[in-house]
C-alpha positions as CSV (number, residue, x, y, z in Angstrom):
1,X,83.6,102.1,133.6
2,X,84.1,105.6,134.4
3,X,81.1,107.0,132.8
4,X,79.0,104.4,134.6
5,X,80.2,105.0,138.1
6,X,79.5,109.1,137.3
7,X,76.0,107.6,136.4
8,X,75.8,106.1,139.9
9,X,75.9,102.3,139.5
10,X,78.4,100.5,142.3
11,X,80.8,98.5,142.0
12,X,78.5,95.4,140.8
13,X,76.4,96.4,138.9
14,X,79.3,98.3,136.6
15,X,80.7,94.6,136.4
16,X,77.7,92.7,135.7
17,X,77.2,95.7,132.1
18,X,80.4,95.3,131.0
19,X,80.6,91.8,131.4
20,X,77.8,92.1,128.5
21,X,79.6,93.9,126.1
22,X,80.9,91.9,123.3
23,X,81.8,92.2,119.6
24,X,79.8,91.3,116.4
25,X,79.1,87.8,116.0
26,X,77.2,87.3,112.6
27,X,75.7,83.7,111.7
28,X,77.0,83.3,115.6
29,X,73.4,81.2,116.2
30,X,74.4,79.1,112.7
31,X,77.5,78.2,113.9
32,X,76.8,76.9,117.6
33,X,74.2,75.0,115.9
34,X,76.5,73.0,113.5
35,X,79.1,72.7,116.2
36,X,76.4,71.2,118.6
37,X,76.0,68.7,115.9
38,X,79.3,68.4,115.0
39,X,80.0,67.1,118.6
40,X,77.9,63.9,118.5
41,X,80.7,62.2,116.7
42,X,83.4,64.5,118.0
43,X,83.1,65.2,121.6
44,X,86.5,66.0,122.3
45,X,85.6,69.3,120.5
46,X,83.8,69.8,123.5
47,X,86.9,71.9,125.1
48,X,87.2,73.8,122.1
49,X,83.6,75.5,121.4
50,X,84.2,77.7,118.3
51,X,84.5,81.8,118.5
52,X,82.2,83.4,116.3
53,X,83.8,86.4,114.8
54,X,83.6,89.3,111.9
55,X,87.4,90.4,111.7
56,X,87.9,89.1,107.6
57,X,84.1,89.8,106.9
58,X,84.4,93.7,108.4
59,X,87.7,94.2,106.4
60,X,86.4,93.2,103.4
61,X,83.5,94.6,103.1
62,X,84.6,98.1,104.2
63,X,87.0,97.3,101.3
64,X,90.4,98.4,103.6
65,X,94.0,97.5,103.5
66,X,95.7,96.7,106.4
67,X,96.9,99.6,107.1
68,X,93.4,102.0,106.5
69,X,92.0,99.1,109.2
70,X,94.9,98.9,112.1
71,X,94.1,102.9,111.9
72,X,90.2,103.0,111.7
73,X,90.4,101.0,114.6
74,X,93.8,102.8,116.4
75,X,95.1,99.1,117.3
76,X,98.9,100.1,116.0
77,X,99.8,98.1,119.2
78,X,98.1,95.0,117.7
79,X,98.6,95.4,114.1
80,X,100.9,92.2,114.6
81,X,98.4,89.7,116.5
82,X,95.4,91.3,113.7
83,X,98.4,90.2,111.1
84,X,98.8,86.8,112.4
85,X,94.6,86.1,112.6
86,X,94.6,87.4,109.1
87,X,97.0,84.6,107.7
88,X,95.4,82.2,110.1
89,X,92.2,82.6,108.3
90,X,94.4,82.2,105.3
91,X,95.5,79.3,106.1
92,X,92.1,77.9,107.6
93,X,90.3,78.6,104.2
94,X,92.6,77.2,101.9
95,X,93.3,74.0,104.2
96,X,89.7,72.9,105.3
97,X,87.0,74.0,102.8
98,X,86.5,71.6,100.5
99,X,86.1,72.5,96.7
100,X,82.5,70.9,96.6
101,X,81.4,74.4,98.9
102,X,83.7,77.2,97.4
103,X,82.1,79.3,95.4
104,X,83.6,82.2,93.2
105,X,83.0,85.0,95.7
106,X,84.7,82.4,98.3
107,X,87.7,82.3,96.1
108,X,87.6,86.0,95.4
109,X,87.7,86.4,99.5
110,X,90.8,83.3,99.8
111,X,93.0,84.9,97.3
112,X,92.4,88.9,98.6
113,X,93.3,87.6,102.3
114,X,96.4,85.7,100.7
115,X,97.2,89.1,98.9
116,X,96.6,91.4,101.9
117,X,98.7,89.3,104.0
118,X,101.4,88.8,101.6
119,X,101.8,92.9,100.7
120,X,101.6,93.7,104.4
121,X,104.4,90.8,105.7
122,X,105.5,87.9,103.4
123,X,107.4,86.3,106.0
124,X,104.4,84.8,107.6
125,X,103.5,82.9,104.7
126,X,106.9,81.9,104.3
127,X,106.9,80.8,107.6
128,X,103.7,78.8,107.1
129,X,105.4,77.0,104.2
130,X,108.4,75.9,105.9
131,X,106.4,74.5,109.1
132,X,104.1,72.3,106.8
133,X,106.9,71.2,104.8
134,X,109.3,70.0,107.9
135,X,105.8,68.6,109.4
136,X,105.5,66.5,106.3
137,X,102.6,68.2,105.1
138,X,102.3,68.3,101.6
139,X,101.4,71.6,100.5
140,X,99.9,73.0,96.8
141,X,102.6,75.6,95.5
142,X,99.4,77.3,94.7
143,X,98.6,77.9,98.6
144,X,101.6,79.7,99.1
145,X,102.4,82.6,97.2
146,X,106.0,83.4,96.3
147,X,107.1,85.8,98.4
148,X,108.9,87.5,95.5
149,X,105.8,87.8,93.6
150,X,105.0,90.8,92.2
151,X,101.9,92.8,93.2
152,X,100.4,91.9,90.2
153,X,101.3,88.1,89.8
154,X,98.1,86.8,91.1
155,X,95.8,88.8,88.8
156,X,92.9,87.0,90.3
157,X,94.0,88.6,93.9
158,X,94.9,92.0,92.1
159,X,91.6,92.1,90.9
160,X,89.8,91.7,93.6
161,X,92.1,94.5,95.6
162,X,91.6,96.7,92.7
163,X,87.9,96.7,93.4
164,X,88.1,96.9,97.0
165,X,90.3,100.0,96.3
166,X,87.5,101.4,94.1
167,X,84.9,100.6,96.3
168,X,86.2,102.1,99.5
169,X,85.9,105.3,97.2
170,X,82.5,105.4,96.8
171,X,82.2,104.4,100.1
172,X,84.2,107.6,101.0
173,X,82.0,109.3,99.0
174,X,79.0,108.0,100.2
175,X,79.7,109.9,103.5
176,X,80.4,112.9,101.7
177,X,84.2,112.8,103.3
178,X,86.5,115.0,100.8
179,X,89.5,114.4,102.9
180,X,89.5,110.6,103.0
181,X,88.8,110.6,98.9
182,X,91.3,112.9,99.0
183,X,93.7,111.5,100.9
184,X,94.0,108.1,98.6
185,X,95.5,109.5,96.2
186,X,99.3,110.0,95.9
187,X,102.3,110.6,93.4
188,X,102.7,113.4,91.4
189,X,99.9,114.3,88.8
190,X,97.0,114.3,90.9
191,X,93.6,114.7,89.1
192,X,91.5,114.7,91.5
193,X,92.7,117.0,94.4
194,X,90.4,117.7,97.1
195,X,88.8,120.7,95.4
196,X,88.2,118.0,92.5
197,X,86.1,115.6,94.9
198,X,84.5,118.8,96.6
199,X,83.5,120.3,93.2
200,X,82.5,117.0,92.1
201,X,80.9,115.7,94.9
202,X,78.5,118.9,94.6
203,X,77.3,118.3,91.7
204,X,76.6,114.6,92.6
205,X,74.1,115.7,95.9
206,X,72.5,118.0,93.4
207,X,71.2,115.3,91.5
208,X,70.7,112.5,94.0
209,X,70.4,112.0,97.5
210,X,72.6,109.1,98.6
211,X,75.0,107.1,97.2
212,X,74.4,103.2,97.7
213,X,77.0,100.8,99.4
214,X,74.6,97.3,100.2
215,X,73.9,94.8,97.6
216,X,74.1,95.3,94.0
217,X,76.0,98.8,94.9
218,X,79.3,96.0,95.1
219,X,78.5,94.0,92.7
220,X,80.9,92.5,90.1
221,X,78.9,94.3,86.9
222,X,79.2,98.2,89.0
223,X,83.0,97.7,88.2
224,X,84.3,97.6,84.4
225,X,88.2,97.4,83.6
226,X,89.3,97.5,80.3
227,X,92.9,96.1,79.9
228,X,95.2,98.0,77.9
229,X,98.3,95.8,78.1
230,X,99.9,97.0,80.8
231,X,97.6,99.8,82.0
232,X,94.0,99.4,83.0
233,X,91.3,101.7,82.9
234,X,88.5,101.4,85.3
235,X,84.8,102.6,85.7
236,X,83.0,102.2,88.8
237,X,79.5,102.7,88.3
238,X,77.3,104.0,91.5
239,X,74.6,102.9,92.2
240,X,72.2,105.9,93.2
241,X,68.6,106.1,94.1
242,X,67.2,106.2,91.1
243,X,68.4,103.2,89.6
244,X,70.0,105.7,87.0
245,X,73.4,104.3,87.3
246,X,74.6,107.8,85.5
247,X,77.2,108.5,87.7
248,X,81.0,106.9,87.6
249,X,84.3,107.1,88.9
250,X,87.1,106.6,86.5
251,X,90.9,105.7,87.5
252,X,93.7,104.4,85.8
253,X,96.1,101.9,86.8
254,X,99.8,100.8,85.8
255,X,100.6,97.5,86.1
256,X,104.7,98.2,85.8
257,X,104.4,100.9,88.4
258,X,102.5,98.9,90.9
259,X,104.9,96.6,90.7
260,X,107.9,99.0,91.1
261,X,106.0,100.1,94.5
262,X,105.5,97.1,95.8
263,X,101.7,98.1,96.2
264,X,98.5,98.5,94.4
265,X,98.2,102.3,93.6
266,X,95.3,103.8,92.2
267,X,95.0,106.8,90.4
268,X,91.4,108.5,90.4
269,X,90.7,110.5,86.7
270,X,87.4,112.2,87.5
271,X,83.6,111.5,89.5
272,X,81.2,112.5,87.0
273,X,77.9,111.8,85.3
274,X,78.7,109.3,82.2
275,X,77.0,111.9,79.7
């Protein structure tokens, strides 16, 4: 508002621009159509038009926790209503998509936004099983997750926030940004301290150009994790410009001490060519 009034529009017009600003709305055209269609045989929908948004789809595929996305967005003062959407989606996906339309990345998406919510404040879910079951709603123990569980219980969730963690790495790295990559890693033991990442990093840009984060970059077969009982080893492959695919981050993770955390930690062993 300010910069437009020192650009000279009144009053008015200032209204009329912001008025126009909005946020993403992908498949937004998709979706009104389907609704309109929808309402032939429902039009008491009519008073409820849906609400196009992006919130799951953004945090997902910038592959953050909650917490890296209430601060790339600075909305501390709304991290609870972002919570509560988050485990409304949750609920929404697991209630009212039927099994003949989920696909595996669909259930991949489900159990990470059960996972994220359940790490970040259990006592929504909890809260969601005790209002279906005093509505008489039966619910599948399977859409609820204990909220004792351990961060590793759901392997199928722990999977898919192990990649996510891996992949906002190379995302990281992809934008050249030696503090964030640095910054991920904790505990004592660090392998790859920011020097590391810088060093490494270096040699990277002398042999390609870019570092790709669309399509294939994310795909399940750039990511390898040997199991090792309780310890897994893990490879992401990056997917440069060449189509080389000679590059890799390597990390190790315990089991038993993710667990003792309460979190998914991740401990990054080196960024380097795989000859």
């Amino acid at each position: 508002m300010a910069e437009l009034k020192a650009d000279g529009y009144d009053f008015e017009e200032r209204t009329e621009i912001l008025n126009e600003v909005t946020w993403p709305k992908p498949l937004a055209e998709s979706l009104d159509h389907a609704f309109t269609l929808y309402l032939t045989a429902h039009p008491w929908l009519a008073e409820t038009p849906v609400s196009p948004k992006a919130i799951v789809r953004d945090q997902f595929e910038r592959a953050m926790t909650f917490a890296e996305y209430v601060a790339f967005y600075k909305v501390q003062r709304s991290e609870g209503l972002l919570l509560r959407y988050l485990s409304d989606a949750y609920r929404a996906l697991r209630q009212t998509v039927p099994e003949s339309a989920r696909t595996e990345d669909l259930e991949d998406i489900i159990e990470w936004l059960g996972e994220v919510t359940r790490l970040t404040d259990s006592s929504l879910l909890d809260e969601w099983a005790s209002l279906t079951t005093l509505s008489g709603e039966k619910v599948d123990a399977s859409d609820v997750p204990p909220p004792n569980r351990s961060v590793t219980g759901n392997v199928r969730a722990f999977r898919v926030l192990v990649r996510n963690a891996m992949f906002r790495r190379v995302e990281l790295a992809s934008r050249d940004d030696v503090d964030g990559l640095a910054g991920l890693e904790a505990g004592a033991g660090i392998v790859m301290t920011r020097a590391r990442w810088d060093e490494a990093l270096g040699d990277y840009w002398d042999a390609h150009d870019t570092i790709g984060i669309v399509g294939d970059a994310r795909g399940p077969a750039m990511l390898i994790v040997t199991e090792r009982g309780r310890v897994w080893d893990v490879r992401q492959i990056i997917d440069d410009p060449a189509g080389d695919r000679d590059w890799s981050m390597t990390a190790r993770i315990d089991l038993d001490e993710c667990d003792e955390a309460g979190e998914l930690l991740v401990h990054t062993t080196a960024f380097e060519r795989l000859d």
